[in-house]
C-alpha positions as CSV (number, residue, x, y, z in Angstrom):
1,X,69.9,10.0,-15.2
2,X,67.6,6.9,-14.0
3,X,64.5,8.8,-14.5
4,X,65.4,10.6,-18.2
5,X,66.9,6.2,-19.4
6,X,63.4,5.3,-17.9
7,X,61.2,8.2,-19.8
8,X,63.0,7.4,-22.4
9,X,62.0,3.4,-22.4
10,X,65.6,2.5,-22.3
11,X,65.1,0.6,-19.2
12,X,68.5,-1.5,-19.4
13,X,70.8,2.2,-18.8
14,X,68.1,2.9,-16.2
15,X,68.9,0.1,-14.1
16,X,72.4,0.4,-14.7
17,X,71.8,4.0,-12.6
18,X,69.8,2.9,-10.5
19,X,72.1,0.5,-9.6
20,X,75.2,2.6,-9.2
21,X,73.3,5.4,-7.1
22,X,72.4,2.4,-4.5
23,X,76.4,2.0,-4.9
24,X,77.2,5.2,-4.6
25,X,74.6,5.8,-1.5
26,X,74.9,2.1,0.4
27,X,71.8,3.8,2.4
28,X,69.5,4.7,-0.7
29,X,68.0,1.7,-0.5
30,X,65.1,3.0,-2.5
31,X,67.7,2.4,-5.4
32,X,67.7,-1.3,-5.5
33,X,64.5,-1.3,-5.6
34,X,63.9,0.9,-8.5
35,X,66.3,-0.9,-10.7
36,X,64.5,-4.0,-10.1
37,X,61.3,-2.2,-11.3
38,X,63.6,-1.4,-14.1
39,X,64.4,-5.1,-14.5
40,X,60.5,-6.2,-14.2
41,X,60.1,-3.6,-17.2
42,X,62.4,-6.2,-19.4
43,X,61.1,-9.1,-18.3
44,X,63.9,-10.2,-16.3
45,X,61.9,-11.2,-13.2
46,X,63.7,-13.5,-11.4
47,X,66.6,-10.7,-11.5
48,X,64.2,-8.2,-10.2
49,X,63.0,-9.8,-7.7
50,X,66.4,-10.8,-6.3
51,X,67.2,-6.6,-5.8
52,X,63.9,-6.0,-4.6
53,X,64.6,-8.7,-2.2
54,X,67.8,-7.1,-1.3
55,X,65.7,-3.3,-0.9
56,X,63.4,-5.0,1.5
57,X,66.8,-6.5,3.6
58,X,68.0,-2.9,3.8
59,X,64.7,-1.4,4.6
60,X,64.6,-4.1,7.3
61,X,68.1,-2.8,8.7
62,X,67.4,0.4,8.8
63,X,64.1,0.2,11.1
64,X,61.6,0.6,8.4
65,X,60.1,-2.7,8.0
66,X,56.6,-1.8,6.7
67,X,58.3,-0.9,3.9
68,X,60.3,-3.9,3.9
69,X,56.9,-6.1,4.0
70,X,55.1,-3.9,0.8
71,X,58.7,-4.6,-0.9
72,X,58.4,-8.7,-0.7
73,X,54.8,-8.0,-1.5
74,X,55.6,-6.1,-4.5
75,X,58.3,-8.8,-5.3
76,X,55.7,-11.9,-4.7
77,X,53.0,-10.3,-7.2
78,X,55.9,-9.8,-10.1
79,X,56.8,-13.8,-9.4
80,X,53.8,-15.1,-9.2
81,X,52.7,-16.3,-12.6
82,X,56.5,-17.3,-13.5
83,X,57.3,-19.0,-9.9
84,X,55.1,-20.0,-7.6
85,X,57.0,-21.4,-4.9
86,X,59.3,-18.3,-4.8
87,X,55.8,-15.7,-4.6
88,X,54.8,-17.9,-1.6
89,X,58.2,-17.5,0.2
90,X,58.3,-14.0,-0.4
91,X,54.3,-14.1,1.1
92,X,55.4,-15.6,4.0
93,X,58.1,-13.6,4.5
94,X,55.9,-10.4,4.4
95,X,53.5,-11.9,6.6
96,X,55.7,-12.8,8.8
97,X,57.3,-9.0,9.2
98,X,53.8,-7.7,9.6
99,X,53.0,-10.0,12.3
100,X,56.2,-8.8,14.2
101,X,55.0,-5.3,14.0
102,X,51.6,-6.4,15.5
103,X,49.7,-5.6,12.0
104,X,47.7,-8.9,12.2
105,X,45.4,-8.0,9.3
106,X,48.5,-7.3,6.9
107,X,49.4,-10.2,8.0
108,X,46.9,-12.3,7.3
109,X,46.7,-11.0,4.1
110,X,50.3,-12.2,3.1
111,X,49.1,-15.6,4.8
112,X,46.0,-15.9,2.7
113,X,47.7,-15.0,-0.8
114,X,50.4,-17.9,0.5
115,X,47.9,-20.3,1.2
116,X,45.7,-20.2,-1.9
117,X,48.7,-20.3,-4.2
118,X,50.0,-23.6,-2.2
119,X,46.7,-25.3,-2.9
120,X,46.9,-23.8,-6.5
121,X,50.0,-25.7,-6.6
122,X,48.8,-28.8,-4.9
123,X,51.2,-28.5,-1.9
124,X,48.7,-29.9,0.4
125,X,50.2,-30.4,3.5
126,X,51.4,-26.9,3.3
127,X,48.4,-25.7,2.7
128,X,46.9,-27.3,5.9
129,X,49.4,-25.6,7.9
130,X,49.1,-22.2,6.1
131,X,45.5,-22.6,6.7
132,X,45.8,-23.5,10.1
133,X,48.1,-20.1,11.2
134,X,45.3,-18.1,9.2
135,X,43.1,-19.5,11.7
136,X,45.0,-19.0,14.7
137,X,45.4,-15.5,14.0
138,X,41.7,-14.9,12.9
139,X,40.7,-16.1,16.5
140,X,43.1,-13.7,18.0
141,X,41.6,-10.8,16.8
142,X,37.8,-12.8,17.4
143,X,37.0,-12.5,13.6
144,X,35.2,-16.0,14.3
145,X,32.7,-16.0,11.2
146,X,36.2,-16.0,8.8
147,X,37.4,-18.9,11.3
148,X,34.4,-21.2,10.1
149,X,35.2,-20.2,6.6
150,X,38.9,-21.6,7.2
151,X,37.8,-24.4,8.8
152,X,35.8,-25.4,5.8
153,X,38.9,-24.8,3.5
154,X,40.8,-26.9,6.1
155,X,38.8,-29.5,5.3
156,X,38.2,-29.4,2.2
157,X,42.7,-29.8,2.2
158,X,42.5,-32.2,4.7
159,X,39.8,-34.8,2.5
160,X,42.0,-33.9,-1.1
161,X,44.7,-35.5,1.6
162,X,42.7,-38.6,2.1
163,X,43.1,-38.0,5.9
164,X,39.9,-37.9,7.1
165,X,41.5,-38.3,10.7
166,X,43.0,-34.7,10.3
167,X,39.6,-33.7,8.9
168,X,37.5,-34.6,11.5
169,X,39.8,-33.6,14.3
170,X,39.6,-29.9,12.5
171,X,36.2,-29.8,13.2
172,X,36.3,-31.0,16.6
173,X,38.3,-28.4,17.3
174,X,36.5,-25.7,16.2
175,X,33.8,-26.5,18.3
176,X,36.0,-24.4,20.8
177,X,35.2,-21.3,18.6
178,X,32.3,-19.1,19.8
179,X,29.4,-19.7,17.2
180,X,30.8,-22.4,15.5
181,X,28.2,-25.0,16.9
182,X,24.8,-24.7,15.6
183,X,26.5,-22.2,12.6
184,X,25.3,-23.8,9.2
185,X,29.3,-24.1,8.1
186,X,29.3,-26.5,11.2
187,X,26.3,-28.6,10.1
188,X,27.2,-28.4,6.5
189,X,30.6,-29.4,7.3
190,X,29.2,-32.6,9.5
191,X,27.4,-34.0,6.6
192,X,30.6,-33.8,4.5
193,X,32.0,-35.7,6.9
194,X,29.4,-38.0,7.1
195,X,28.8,-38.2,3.4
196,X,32.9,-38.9,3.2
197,X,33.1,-41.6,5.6
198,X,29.7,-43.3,4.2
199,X,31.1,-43.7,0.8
200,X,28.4,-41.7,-0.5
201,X,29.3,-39.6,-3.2
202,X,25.8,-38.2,-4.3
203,X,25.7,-36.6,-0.3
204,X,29.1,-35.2,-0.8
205,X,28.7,-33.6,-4.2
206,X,25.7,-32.3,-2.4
207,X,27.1,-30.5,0.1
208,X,29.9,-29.3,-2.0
209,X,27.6,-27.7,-4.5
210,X,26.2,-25.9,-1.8
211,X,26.6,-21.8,-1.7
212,X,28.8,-22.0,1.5
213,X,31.2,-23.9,-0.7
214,X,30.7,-22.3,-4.2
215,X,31.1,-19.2,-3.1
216,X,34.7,-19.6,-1.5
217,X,37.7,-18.2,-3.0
218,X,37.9,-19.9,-6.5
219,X,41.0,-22.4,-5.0
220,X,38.9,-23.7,-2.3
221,X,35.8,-23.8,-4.3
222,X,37.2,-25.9,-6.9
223,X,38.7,-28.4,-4.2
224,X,35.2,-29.2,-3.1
225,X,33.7,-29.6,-6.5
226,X,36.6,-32.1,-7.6
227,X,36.4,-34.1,-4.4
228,X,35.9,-37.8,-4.7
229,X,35.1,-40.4,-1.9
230,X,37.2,-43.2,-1.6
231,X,36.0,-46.3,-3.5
232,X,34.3,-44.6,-6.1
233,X,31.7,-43.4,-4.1
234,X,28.2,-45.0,-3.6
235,X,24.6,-44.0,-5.9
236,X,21.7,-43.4,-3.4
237,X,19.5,-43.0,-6.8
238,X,19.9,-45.2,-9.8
239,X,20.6,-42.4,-13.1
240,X,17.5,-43.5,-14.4
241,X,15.2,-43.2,-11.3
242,X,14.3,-39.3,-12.4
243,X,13.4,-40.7,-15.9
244,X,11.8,-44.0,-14.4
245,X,9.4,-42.1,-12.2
246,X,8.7,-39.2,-15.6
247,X,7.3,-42.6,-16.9
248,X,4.9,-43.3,-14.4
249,X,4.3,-47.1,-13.1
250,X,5.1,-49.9,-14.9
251,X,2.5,-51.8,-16.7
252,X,1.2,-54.4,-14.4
253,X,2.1,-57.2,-16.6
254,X,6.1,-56.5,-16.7
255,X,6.0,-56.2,-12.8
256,X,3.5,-59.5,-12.9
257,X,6.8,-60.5,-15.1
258,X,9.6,-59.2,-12.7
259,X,7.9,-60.9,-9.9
260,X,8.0,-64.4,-12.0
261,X,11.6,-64.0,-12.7
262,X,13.0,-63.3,-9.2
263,X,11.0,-66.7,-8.0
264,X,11.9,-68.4,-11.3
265,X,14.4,-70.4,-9.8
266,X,13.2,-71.5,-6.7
267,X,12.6,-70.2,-3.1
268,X,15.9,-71.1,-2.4
């Protein structure tokens, strides 16, 4: 009967079947989740995700928690342009079910759609720690290269914080990782720092704009072109020095003039 109401586009009498099979068979737990498909159909997505929710329990129960973890997945994507914070529970709560069975790269998976939607939302220091359990994991398995890329998101979080402390200490870390000193996302990652703590907005920008950076998922890229030193940041080149040095040299006259001025009033 579920399948003709669904055929059939009447979606609401589908669910209602769906809904009473699960009844009917406490163990089909299949069911629920159907008529929460059913529900995401209408558009009642907070509904459907609360029986998909309730699938993924069962499945959980009944020793089947792979299934259980592409459930909450499945639940997370339907959320995640109406409720945030909900998709990156039910991430988390995937993630955290894969990394039980040992399937770390599931896992991380879960972690990373979690993270990116907390910076999305400007949930910083949840980010950081998202971040930071991406990172722990990628070491485990000794995907180092992706644990530079993390580091770089870190801090990238870490700066949008205003806590440089937290920022450096990242990177001090990482010099534990195999590679990481010497790798360009090390050096590139010093001059940020450098750039940061100097006041120097123009060395920032710079490093921010660079491909390491651009090319990050589009969350973390946009943190780096959006960050701002504290204080407003200092000009290592005037905005006319390009246009200044177009022109050529001044006239001897006006510098003969500029000299005059700045002794005008005296040696002292």
């Amino acid at each position: 009967a579920a399948v003709a109401f669904k055929n059939a586009k009447q979606f609401d009498q589908a669910r209602e079947a769906c809904l009473r099979e699960a009844e009917a068979h406490e163990n089909n737990k299949a069911a629920y989740e159907q008529a929460g498909m059913m529900l995401k159909e209408m558009q009642r997505l907070p509904e459907a995700v609360q029986l998909i929710e309730k699938a993924s329990m069962m499945y959980l129960e009944n020793g089947t928690p792979d299934t259980a973890a592409i459930a909450l997945e499945r639940a997370g994507k339907l959320i995640e342009n109406v409720s945030p914070e909900k998709a990156v529970q039910l991430y988390q709560q995937a993630a955290s079910v894969f990394e039980n069975e040992e399937r770390l790269r599931q896992a991380l998976e879960m972690l990373g759609k979690a993270s990116r939607l907390l910076v999305r939302g400007r949930r910083l220091d949840e980010a950081a720690l998202s971040l930071q359990k991406e990172k722990s994991i990628y070491k485990e398995i000794e995907n180092y290269p992706t644990c530079y890329k993390k580091t770089i998101a870190q801090v990238l979080v870490h700066l949008h914080r205003n806590d440089y402390v937290a920022a450096e200490r990242c990177v001090r870390e990482s010099y534990s990782i195999p590679g990481f000193n010497g790798s360009e996302d090390c050096a590139a990652l010093e001059q940020l720092l450098e750039g940061y703590d100097q006041q120097d907005q123009d060395q920032v920008s710079e490093v921010c704009n660079l491909p390491l950076f651009k090319y990050m998922d589009n969350d973390y890229a946009k943190l780096g072109l959006t960050l701002v030193v504290p204080g407003g940041g200092i000009k290592k080149k005037s905005p006319n020095a390009a246009q200044d040095k177009a022109r050529g040299p001044a006239p001897a006259g006006s510098r003969a003039e500029e000299e005059e001025d700045e002794y005008s009033g005296g040696l002292c």
